[in-house]
C-alpha positions as CSV (number, residue, x, y, z in Angstrom):
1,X,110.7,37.3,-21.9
2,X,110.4,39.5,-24.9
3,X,114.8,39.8,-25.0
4,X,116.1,37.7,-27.5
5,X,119.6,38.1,-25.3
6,X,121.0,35.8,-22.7
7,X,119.9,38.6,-19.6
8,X,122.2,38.0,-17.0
9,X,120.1,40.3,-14.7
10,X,117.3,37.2,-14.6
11,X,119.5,34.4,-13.5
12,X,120.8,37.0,-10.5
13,X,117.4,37.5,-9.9
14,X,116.5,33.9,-9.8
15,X,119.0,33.1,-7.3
16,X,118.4,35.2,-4.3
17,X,114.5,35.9,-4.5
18,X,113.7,33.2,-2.7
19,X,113.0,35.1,0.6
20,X,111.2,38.2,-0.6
21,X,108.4,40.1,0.9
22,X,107.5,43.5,1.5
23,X,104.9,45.9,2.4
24,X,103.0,47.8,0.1
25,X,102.3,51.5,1.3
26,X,105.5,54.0,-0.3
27,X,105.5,57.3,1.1
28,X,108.2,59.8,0.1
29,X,108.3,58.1,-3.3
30,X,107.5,59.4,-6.6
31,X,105.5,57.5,-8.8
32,X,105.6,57.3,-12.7
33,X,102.4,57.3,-15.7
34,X,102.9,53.7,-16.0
35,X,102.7,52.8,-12.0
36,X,106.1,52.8,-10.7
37,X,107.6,53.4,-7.8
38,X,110.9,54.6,-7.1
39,X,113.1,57.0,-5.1
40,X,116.2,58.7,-6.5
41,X,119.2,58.9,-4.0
42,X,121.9,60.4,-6.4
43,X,121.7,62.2,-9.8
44,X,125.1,62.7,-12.2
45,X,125.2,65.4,-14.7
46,X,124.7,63.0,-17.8
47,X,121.6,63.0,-19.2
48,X,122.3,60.2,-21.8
49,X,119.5,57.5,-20.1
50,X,119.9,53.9,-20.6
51,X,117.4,52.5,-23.4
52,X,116.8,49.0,-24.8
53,X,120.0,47.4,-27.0
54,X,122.3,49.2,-24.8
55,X,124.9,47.2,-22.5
56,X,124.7,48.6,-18.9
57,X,126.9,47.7,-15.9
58,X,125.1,48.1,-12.6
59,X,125.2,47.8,-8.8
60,X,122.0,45.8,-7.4
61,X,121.1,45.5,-3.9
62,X,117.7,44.3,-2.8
63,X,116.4,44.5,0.4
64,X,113.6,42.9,3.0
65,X,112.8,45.2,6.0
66,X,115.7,45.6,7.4
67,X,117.5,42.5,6.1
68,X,119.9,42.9,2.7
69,X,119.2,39.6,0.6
70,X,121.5,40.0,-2.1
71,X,124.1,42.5,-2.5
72,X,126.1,42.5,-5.7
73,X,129.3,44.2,-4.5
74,X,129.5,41.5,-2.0
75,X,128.8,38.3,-4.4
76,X,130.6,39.9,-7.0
77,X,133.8,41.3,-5.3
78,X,132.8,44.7,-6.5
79,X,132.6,43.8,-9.9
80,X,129.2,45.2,-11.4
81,X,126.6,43.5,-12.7
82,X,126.6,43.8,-17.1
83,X,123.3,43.4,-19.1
84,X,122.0,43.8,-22.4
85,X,118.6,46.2,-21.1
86,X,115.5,44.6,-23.2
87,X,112.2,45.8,-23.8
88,X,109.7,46.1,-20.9
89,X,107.7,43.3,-20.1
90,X,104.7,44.9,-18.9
91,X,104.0,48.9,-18.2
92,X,106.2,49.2,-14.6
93,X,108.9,46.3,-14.7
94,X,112.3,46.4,-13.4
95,X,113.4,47.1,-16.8
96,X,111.1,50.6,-17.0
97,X,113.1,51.3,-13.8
98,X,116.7,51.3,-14.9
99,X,116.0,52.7,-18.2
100,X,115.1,55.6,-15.8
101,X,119.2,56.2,-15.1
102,X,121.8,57.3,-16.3
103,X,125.3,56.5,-15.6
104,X,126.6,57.9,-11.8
105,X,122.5,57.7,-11.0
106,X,121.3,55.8,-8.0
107,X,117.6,54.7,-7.0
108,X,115.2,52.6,-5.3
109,X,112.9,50.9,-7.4
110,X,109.7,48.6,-5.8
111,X,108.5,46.3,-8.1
112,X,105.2,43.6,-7.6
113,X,106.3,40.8,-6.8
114,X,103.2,38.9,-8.5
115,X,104.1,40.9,-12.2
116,X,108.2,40.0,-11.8
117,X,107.5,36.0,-11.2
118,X,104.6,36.1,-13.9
119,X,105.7,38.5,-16.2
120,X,109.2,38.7,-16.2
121,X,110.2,35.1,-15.0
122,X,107.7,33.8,-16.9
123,X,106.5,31.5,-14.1
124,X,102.8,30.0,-13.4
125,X,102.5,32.1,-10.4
126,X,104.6,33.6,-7.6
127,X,106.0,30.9,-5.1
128,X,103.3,30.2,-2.5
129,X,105.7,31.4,0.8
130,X,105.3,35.3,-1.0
131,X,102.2,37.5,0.0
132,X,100.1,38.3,-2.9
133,X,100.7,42.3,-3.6
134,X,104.4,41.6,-2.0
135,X,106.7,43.7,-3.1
136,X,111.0,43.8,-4.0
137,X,112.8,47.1,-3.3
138,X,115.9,47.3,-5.9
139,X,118.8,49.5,-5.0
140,X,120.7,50.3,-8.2
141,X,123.2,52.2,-9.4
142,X,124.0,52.7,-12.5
143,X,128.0,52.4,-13.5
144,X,127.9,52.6,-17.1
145,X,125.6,52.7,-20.4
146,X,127.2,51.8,-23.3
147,X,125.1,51.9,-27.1
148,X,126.5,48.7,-29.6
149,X,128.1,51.9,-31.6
150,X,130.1,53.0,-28.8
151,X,131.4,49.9,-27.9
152,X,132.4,49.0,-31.0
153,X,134.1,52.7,-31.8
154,X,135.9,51.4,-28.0
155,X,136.9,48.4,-29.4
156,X,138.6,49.9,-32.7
157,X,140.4,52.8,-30.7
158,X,141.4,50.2,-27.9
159,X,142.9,47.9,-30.5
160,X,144.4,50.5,-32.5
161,X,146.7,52.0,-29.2
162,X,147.7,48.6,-28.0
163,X,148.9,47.7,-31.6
164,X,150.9,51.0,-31.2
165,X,152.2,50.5,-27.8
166,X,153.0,46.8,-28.4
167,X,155.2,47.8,-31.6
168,X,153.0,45.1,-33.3
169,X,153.9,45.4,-37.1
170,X,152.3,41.5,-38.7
171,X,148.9,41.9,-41.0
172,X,145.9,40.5,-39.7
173,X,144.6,37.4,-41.2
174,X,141.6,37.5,-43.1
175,X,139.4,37.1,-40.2
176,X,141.5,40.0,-38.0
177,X,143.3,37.7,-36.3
178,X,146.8,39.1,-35.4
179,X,149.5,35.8,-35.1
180,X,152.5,36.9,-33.3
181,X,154.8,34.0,-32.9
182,X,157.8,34.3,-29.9
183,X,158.8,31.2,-30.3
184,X,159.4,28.8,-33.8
185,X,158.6,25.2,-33.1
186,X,159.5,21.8,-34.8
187,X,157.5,19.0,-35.9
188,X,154.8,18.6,-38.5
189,X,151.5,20.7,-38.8
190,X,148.9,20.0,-36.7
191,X,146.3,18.5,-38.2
192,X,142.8,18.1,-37.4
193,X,142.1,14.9,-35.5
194,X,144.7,15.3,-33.4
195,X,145.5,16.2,-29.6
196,X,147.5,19.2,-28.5
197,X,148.5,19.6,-24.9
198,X,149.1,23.7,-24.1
199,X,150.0,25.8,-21.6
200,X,147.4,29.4,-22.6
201,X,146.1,32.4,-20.7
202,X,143.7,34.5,-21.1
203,X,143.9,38.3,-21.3
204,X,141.6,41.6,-22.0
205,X,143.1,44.0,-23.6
206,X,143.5,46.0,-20.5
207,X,145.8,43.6,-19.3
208,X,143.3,42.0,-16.9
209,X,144.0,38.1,-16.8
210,X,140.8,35.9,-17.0
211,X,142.7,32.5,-17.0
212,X,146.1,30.6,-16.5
213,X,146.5,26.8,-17.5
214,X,149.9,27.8,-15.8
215,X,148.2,29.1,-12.6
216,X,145.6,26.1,-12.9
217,X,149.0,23.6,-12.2
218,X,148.8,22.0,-15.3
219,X,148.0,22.2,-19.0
220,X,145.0,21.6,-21.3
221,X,144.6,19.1,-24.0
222,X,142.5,20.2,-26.8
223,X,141.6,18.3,-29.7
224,X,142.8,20.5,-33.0
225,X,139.7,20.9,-35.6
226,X,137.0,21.4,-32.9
227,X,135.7,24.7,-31.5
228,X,137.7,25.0,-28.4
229,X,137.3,28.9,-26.8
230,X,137.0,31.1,-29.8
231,X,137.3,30.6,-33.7
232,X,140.5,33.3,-33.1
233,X,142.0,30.7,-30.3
234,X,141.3,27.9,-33.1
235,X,142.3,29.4,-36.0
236,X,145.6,30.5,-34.2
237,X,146.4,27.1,-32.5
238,X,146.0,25.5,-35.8
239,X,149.5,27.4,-37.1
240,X,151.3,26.4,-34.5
241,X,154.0,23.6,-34.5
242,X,155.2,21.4,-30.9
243,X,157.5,23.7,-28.9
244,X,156.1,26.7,-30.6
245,X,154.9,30.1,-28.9
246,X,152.7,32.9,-29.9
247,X,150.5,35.4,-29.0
248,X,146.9,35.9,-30.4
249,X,145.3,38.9,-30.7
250,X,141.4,38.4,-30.8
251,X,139.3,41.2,-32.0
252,X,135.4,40.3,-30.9
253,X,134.3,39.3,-33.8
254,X,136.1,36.3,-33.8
255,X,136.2,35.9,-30.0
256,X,133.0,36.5,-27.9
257,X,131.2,39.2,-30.2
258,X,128.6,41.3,-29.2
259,X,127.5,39.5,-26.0
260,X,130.6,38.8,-24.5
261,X,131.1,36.1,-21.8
262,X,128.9,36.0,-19.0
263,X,130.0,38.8,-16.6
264,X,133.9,37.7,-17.3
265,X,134.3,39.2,-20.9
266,X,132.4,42.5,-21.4
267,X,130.7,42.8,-24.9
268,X,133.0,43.6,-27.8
269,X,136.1,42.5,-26.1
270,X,139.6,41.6,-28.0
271,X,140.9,38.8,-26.7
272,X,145.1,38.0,-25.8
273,X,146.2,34.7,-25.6
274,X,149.5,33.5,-24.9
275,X,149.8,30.2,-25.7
276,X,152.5,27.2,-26.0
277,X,152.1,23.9,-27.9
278,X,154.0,21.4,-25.7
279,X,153.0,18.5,-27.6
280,X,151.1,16.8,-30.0
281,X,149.2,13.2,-30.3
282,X,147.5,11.2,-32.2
283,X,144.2,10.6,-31.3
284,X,144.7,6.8,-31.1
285,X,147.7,7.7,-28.5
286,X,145.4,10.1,-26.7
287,X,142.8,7.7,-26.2
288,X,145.0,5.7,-24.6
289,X,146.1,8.1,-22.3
290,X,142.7,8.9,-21.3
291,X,142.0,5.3,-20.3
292,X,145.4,4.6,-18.7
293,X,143.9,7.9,-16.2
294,X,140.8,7.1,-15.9
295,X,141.8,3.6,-14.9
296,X,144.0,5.0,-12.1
297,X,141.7,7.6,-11.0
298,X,139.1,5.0,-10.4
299,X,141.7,3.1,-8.4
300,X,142.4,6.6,-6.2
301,X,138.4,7.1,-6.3
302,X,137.7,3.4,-4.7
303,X,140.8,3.6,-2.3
304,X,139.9,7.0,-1.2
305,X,136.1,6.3,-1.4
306,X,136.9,3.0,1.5
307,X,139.1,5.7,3.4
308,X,136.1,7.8,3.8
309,X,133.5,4.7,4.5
310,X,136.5,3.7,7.4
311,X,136.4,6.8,8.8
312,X,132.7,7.3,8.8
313,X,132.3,4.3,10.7
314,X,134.6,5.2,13.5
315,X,132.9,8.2,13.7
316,X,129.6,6.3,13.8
317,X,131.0,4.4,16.7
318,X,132.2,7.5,18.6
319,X,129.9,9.4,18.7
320,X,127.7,8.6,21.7
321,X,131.0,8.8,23.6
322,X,131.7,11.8,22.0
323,X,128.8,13.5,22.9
324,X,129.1,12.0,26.4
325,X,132.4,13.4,27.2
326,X,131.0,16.9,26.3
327,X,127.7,17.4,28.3
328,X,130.1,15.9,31.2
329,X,132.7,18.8,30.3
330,X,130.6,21.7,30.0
331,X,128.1,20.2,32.9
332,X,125.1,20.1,30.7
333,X,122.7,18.4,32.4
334,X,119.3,18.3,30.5
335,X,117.8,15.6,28.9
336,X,117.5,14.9,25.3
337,X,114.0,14.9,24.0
338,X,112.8,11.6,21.9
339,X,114.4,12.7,18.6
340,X,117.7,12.6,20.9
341,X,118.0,16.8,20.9
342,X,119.4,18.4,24.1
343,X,118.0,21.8,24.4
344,X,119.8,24.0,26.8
345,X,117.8,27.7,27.2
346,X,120.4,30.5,27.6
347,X,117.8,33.5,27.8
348,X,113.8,32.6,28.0
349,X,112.3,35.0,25.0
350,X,109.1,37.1,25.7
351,X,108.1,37.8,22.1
352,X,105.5,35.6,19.9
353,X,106.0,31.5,19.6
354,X,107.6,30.2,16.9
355,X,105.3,28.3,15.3
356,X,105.7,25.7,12.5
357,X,104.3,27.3,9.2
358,X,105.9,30.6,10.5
359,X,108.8,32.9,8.8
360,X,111.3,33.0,11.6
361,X,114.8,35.1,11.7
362,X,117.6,33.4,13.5
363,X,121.6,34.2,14.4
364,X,123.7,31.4,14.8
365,X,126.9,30.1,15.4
366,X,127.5,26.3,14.5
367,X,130.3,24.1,16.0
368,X,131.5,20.7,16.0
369,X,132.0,19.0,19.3
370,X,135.6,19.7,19.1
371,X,135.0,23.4,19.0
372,X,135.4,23.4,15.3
373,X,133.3,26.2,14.0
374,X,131.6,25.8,10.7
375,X,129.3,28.3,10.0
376,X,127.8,31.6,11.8
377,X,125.2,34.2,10.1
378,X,127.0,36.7,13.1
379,X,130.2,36.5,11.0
380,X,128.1,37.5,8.1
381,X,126.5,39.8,9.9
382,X,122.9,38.7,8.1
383,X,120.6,36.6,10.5
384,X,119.0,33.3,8.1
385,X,115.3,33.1,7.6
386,X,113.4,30.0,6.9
387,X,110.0,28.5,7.4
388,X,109.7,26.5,10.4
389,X,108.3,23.0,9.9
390,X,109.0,22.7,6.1
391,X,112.0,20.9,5.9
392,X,114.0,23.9,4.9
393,X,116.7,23.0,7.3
394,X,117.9,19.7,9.1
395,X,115.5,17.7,12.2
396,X,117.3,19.4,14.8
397,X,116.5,22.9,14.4
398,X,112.9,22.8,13.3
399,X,112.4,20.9,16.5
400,X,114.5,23.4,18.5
401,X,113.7,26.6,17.5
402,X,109.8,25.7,17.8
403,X,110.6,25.2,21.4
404,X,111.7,29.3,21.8
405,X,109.8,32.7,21.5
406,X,111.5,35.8,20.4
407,X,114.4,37.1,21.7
408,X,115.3,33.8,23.3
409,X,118.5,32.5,23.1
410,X,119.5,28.7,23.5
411,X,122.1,26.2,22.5
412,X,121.0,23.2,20.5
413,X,122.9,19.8,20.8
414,X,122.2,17.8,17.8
415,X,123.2,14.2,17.2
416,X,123.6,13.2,13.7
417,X,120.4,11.0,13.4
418,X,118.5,14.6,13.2
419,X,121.2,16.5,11.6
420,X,123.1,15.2,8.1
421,X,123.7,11.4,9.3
422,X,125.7,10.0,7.3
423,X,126.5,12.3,4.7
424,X,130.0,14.3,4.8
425,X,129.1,17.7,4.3
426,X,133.0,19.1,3.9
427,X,133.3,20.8,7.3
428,X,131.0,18.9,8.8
429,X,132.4,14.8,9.2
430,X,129.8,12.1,9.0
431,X,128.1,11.0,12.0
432,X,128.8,14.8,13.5
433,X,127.1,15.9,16.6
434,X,126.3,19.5,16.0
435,X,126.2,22.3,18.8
436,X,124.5,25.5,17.6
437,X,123.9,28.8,19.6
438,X,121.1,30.3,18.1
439,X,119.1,33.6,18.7
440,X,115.5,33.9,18.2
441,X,115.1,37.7,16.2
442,X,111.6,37.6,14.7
443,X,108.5,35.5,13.8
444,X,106.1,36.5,11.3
């Protein structure tokens, strides 16, 4: 990619493509010089579009057909997703598109799904499962567009009016850090080398709390005279005495600078931290420590680790009976196939086969034996889509969905051996029989 910045937009990207598809005809959209497609839902009143270098904050939903496959509000609790917008890749790339809105603007932008993987994810090719001439329909809207000179000017005026409002009358060190100690502690100086153990958050300057040692349940140790956070947090920790309190003001440019923290810390951020020293070590002594805990977690990890093994193996002996007392309860009576799969048809489908090799769409419900649900795609309300045959998902279902056509629906019984075995999945115990009602949608 041409960026030199960390684009946040590409890992998003990255992580939900993986199903993508689309056709390739676009009426009722307009089309740009370049070759771009796109569709305008909303226009705002400012005209100020987004251009290269500038930090936007955006909404992104894509879609396939009639099935959402990533929506930012929802993986994001609402938050937006922030960018640095780089230059184009190619004439007609995703980055064309949104340099096409300004802030309060909404669109939807197709883009070739052979250019993105190629040009933009600098990949060998698109992933064999996507249609050559595929296409991606992104939904975007834009939240803000910020230039470096604005967000800096934002920065100054922010810091300025909490200063004020906070009655904060100490000089800035020579870096702009603004030391504000609460609390005088005893002891020597810290030195480098050595170990301090603190309780710290983490604040914007809106107030917004990032992080809590306090709310983590316990505190941090942090070896003084190595970068820890920031070269504000260090350079602040490194006045501070045992007992002591303070509060660090961090303007950006000793904190996270022009790009900010992931999509935690926007760009050009000061920092707050509150922080208290509650002691301080040697490293000799905090070497010690650390091998005195590791020691006992190892003892916890091998105690627990033959707890789990124990209870795996009763499982492993249960199950049959298990399994047993189920089919007798809810009088299932058909057989189990040679993998050991009891398929039990609620509703025969009429539509095509599933076939292995196919795309197939599927709403499910899984449950334990017990009743125990672990997982539904109706609570989600977004059916999964895999390709039948490839291994994409355990024994059991590639076996039992092939057996149904569209708009069947069935419930598959599947013993561990063709399920996860072994293997505690969280929810899901070793040696599980799994019951799944499933839905046929669509095959394509």
């Amino acid at each position: 990619m041409k960026s030199k910045y960390v684009n946040s937009l590409v890992v998003v990207l990255m992580v939900a493509v993986t199903m993508l598809a689309c056709s390739s005809k676009y009426p009722g959209y307009d089309k740009t010089a370049s070759g771009l497609y796109y569709k305008l839902f909303k226009v705002s009143k400012d005209t100020v579009k987004a251009k290269a270098g500038d930090w936007v904050s955006l909404h992104m939903k894509y879609t396939y057909k009639d099935s959402t496959l990533f929506d930012s509000r929802l993986a994001m609790k609402n938050e937006p997703i922030r960018l640095r917008l780089p230059e184009s890749d190619y004439k007609g790339d995703i980055y064309e598109g949104i340099r096409m809105l300004s802030k309060g603007d909404s669109a939807d932008i197709i883009i070739n799904a052979d250019s993105l993987f190629t040009k933009t994810f600098r990949q060998p090719s698109r992933p064999a499962f996507i249609d050559t001439n595929s296409v991606i329909h992104f939904y975007i809207t834009m939240v803000a567009v910020d230039s470096k000179d604005e967000l800096i000017k934002k920065e100054e005026e922010g810091l300025k009016k909490y200063l004020a409002e906070k009655k904060v009358t100490v000089a800035p060190t020579a870096s702009g850090l603004y030391y504000i100690e609460t609390q005088a502690g005893k002891g020597a100086k810290i030195d480098s080398g050595q170990w301090v153990k603190t309780h710290f958050s983490v604040s914007l300057i809106d107030g917004k709390q990032l992080f809590s040692t306090r709310d983590r349940g316990e505190p941090m140790d942090i070896e003084c005279g190595k970068r820890f956070d920031t070269q504000g947090f260090d350079e602040g920790l490194a006045m501070m005495l045992k007992g002591a309190k303070a509060t660090f003001i961090v303007p950006s440019k000793i904190a996270f600078g022009e790009n900010g923290k992931s999509n935690i810390i926007p760009p050009y951020s000061t920092v707050i931290y509150d922080v208290e020293v509650l002691d301080v070590i040697s490293k000799a002594v905090h070497d010690k420590e650390m091998k005195e805990k590791h020691k006992r977690d190892s003892v916890e990890q091998a105690v627990k680790q033959k707890e789990m093994s124990a209870k795996a193996e009763v499982n492993k002996k249960q199950e049959g009976d298990l399994m047993k007392k189920y089919l007798a309860d809810h009088k299932i009576t058909a057989k189990p196939t040679a993998s050991g799969l009891i398929y039990v048809e609620k509703v025969k489908g009429t539509g095509a086969k599933a076939v292995p090799g196919k795309k197939v769409k599927v709403h499910y419900t899984g449950t334990l034996l017990n009743g125990t649900k672990f997982d539904s795609s109706r609570d989600r309300n977004q059916p999964f889509e895999f390709v039948l045959g490839q291994g994409q998902v355990i024994k059991g279902w590639d076996e039992g969905i092939a057996l149904m056509n569209v708009g069947g629906k069935a419930t598959l019984i599947i013993p561990s051996k063709i399920a996860y075995g072994e293997r505690d999945m969280g929810q899901i115990p070793p040696f599980s029989t799994l019951v799944f009602d499933v839905e046929l949608m669509d095959v394509k």
